[in-house]
VOGU-3710 file (C-alpha; in Angstrom, 3 decimals, decimal comma):
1> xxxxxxxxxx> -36,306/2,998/23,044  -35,912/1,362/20,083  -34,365/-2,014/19,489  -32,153/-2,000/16,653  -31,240/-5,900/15,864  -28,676/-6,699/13,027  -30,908/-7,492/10,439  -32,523/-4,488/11,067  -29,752/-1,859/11,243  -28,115/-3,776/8,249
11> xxxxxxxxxx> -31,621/-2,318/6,164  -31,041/0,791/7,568  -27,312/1,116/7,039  -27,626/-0,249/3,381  -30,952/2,356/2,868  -28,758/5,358/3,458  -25,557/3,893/1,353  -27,761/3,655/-1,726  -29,444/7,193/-1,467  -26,107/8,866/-0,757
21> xxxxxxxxxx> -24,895/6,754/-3,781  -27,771/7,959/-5,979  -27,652/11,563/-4,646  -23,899/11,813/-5,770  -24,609/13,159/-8,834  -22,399/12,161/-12,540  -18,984/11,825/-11,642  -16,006/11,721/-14,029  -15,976/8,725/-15,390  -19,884/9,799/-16,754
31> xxxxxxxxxx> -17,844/12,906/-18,211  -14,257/11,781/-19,282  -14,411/8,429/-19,786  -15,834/5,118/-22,237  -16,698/2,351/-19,397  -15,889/-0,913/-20,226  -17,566/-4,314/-19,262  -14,785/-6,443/-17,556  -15,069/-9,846/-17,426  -11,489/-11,145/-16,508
41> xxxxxxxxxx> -9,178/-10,268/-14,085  -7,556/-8,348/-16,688  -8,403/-7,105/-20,363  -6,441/-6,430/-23,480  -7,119/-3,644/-26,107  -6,064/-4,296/-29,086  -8,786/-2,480/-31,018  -7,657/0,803/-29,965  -5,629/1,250/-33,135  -8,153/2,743/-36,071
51> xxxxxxxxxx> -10,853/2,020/-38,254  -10,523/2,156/-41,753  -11,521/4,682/-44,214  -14,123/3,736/-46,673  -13,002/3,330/-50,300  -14,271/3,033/-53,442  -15,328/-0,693/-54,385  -13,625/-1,370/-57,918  -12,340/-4,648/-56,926  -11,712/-7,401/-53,957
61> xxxxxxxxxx> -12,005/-5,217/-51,028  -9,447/-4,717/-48,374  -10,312/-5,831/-45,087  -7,647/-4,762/-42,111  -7,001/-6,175/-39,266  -7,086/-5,128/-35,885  -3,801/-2,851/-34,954  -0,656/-4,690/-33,584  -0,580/-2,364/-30,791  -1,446/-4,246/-27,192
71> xxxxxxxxxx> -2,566/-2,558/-24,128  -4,050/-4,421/-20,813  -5,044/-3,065/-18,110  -5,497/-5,018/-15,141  -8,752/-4,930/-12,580  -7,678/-4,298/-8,725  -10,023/-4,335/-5,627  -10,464/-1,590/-3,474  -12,518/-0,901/-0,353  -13,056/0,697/3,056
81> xxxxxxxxxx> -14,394/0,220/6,363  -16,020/1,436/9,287  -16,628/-0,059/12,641  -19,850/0,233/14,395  -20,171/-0,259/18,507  -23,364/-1,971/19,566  -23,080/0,078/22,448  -23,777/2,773/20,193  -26,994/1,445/18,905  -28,422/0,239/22,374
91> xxxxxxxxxx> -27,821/4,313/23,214  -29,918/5,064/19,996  -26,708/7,015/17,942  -27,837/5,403/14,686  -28,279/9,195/13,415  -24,202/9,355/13,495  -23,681/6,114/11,929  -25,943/7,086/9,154  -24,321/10,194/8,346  -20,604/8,162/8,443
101> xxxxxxxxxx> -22,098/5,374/6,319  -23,039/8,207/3,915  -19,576/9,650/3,869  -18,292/6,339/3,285  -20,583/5,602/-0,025  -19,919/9,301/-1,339  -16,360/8,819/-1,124  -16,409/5,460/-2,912  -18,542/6,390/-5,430  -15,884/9,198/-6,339
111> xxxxxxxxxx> -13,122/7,083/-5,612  -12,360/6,334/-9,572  -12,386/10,029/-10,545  -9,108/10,201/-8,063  -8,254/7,218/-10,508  -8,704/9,764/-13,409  -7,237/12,578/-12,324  -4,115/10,329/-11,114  -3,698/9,083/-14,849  -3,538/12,395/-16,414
121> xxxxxxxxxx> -0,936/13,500/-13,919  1,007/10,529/-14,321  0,272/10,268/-18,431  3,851/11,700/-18,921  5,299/8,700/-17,651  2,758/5,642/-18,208  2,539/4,484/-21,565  -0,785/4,090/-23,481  -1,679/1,354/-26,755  1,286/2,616/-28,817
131> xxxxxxxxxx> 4,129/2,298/-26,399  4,697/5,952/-25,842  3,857/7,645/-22,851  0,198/8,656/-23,501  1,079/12,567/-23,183  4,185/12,787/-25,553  6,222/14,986/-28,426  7,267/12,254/-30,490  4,045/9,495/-30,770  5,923/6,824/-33,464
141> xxxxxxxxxx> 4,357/7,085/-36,862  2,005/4,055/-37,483  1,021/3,754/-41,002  0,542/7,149/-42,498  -0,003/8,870/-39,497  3,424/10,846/-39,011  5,249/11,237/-35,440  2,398/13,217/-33,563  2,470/15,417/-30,546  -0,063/15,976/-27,336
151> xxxxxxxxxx> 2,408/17,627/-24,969  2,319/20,828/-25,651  4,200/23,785/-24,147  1,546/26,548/-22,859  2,340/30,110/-23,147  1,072/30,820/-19,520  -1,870/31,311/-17,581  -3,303/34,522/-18,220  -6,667/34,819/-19,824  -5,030/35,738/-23,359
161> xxxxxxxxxx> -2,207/32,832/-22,463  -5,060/30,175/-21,815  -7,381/31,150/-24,925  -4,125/31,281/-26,973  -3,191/27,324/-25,616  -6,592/26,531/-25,703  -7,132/27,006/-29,701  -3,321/25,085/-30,142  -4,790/22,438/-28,469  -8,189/22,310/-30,236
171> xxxxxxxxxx> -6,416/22,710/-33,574  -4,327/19,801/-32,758  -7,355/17,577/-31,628  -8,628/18,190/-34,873  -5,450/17,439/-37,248  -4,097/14,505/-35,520  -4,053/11,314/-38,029  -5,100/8,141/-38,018  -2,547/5,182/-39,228  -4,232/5,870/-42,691
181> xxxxxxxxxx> -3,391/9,148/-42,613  -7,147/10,491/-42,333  -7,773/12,572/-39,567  -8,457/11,046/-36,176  -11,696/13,139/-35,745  -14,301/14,662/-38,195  -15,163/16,900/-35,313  -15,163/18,437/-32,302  -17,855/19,703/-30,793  -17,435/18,941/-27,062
191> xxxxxxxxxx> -13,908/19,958/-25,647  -13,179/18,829/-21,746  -10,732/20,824/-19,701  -9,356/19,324/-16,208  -7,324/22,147/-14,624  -6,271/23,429/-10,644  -8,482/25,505/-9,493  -5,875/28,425/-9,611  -6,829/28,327/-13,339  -10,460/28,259/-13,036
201> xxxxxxxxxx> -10,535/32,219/-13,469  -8,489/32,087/-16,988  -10,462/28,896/-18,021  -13,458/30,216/-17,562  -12,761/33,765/-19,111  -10,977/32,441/-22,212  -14,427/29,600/-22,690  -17,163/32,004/-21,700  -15,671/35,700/-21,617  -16,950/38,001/-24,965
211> xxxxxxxxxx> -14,082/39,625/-25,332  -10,427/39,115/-24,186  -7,586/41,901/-24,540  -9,951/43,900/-26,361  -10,523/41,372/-29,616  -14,150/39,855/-29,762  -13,871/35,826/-28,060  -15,813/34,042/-30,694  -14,027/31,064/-31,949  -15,508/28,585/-30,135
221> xxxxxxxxxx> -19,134/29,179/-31,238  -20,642/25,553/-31,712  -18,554/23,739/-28,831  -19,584/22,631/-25,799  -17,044/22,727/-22,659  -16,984/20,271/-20,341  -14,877/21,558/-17,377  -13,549/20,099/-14,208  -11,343/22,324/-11,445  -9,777/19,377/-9,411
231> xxxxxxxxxx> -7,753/20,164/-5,878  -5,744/16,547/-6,763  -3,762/18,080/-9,165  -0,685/19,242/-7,241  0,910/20,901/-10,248  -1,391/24,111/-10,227  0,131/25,808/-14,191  -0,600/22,403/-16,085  -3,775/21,562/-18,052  -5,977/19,010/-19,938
241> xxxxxxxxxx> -7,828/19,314/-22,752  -9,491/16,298/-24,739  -12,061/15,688/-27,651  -15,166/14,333/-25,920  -17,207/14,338/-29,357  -16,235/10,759/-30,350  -17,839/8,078/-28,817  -14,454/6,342/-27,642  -13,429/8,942/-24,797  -9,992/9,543/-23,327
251> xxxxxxxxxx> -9,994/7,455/-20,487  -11,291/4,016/-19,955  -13,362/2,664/-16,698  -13,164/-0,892/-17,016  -15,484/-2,650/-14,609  -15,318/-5,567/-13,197  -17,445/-5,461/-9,894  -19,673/-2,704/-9,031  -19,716/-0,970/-5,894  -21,373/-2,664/-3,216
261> xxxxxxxxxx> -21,688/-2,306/0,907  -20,642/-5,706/2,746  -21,709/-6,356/6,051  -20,184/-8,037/9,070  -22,641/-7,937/12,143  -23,654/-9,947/14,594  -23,138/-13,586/13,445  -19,306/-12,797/12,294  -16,295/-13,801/15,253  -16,245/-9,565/15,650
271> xxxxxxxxxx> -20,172/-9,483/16,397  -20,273/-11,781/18,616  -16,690/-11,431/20,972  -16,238/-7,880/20,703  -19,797/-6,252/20,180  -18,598/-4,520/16,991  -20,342/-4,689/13,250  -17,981/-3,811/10,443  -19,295/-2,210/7,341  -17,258/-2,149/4,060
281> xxxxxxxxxx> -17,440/-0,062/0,464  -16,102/-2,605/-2,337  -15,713/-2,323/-5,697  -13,206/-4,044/-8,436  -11,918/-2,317/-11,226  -9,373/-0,391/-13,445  -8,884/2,944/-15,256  -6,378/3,708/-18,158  -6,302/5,216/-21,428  -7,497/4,931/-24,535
291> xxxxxxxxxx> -6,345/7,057/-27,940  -3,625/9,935/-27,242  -5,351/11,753/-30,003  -8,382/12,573/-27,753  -6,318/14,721/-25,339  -3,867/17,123/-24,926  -1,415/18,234/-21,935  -0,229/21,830/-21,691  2,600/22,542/-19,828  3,543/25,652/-18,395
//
């Protein structure tokens, strides 16, 4: 038989959390989102109004400031547990264990993509840098920029409905304005979609499909989709689409403390009186947004 001490099955149980962390693959934030370095217990964006333009030097140049607008988003903890019987280990059930502490580290590794996904749904209601909800008609012209518009009403979901929304939305991506008036984005050359999975059929037809209601489907030669069917989104005719060719994305993952597994084992008050190691997933950060001009919500 053997003998599994604490120190030992702590090696073991923190071996398997880090290759079921590394064999989780790129997860949303990798996809959808610019990750920030946190070093406060809360941050505050105020550079996520615009650049400016470059001019002609004829005189003393202009130099602007940073944006008025203010946006903070603050870092929370979050964890889980499991509870491991030495009983368990004296009867040599370590192989069960594993496969829970695996579980555990998958589903914490993927825990801020739920983040994500639950600020796009919400993005109708929570407000982004400008005051506005982040998905809204009437965006308040700043500067130049004009009253600006990234809810926008889809036709439906068949495949013609979807490519139809689809180029709105690219079209709009591309015309928004900065508070100079200048267009937000040069380019576009990597679109993301986040839909139900009742879409995925449309979605993928009107991206990949040749030809769609007999007219050749060749407008989006040169871009790149980036596509994500999520079960979390409970409204199953609503969509996202977003510019992922800049190098500020969407979303923001603002980290504070990376993921790491905690053990309590046989010298804690739990170890010792009741025979039972703990185990716990923890990680401290944040997720919000950054520019509305990146992304898009259609409504059906």
């Amino acid at each position: 038989m053997q003998l599994y001490t604490p120190t030992a099955l702590e090696k073991g149980v923190r071996a398997e959390f880090l290759t079921a962390l590394n064999g989780a693959g790129p997860g949303l934030v990798d996809r959808f989102a610019t990750v920030i370095s946190s070093t406060a217990n809360n941050e505050k964006y105020g550079w996520l109004g615009e650049s400016p333009q470059m001019v002609e030097l004829t005189d003393e140049l202009t130099i602007s400031s940073l944006s008025d607008t203010s946006y903070t988003l603050t870092n929370s903890t979050y964890a889980s547990a499991i509870n491991v019987k030495r009983s368990d280990l004296a009867d040599e059930q370590f192989g069960g264990i594993a496969m829970r502490i695996r579980q555990m580290a998958v589903k914490a590794a993927r825990h801020p993509g739920k983040l994500l996904i639950d600020a796009l749904v919400n993005g109708t209601t929570n407000t982004g840098h400008d005051g506005s909800a982040f998905f809204s008609n009437s965006h308040a012209a700043r500067g130049s920029s004009g009253t600006q518009d990234n809810l926008l009403s889809g036709a439906g979901t068949s495949t013609a409905n979807v490519q139809s929304d689809l180029q709105e939305a690219i079209q709009a991506l591309l015309t928004y304005k900065d508070e100079s008036g200048e267009p937000f984005s040069e380019e576009l050359t990597s679109v993301g979609i986040i839909a139900p999975p009742n879409l995925m059929q449309p979605i993928r037809e009107a991206t990949q499909a040749p030809i769609i209601s007999n007219t050749s489907n060749v407008g989006y030669s040169g871009i790149n989709f980036e596509v994500h069917f999520s079960g979390r989104l409970s409204d199953t005719d609503d969509w996202y689409v977003m510019n992922l060719s800049n190098p500020l994305k969407p979303l923001i993952f603002q980290d504070r403390e990376p993921l790491e597994l905690v053990a309590l084992e046989g010298e804690s008050d739990a170890g010792f009186m009741r025979e039972v190691y703990t185990y716990k997933a923890r990680a401290r950060y944040a997720v919000g947004y950054s520019h509305f001009a990146l992304a898009c919500k259609v409504v059906n």
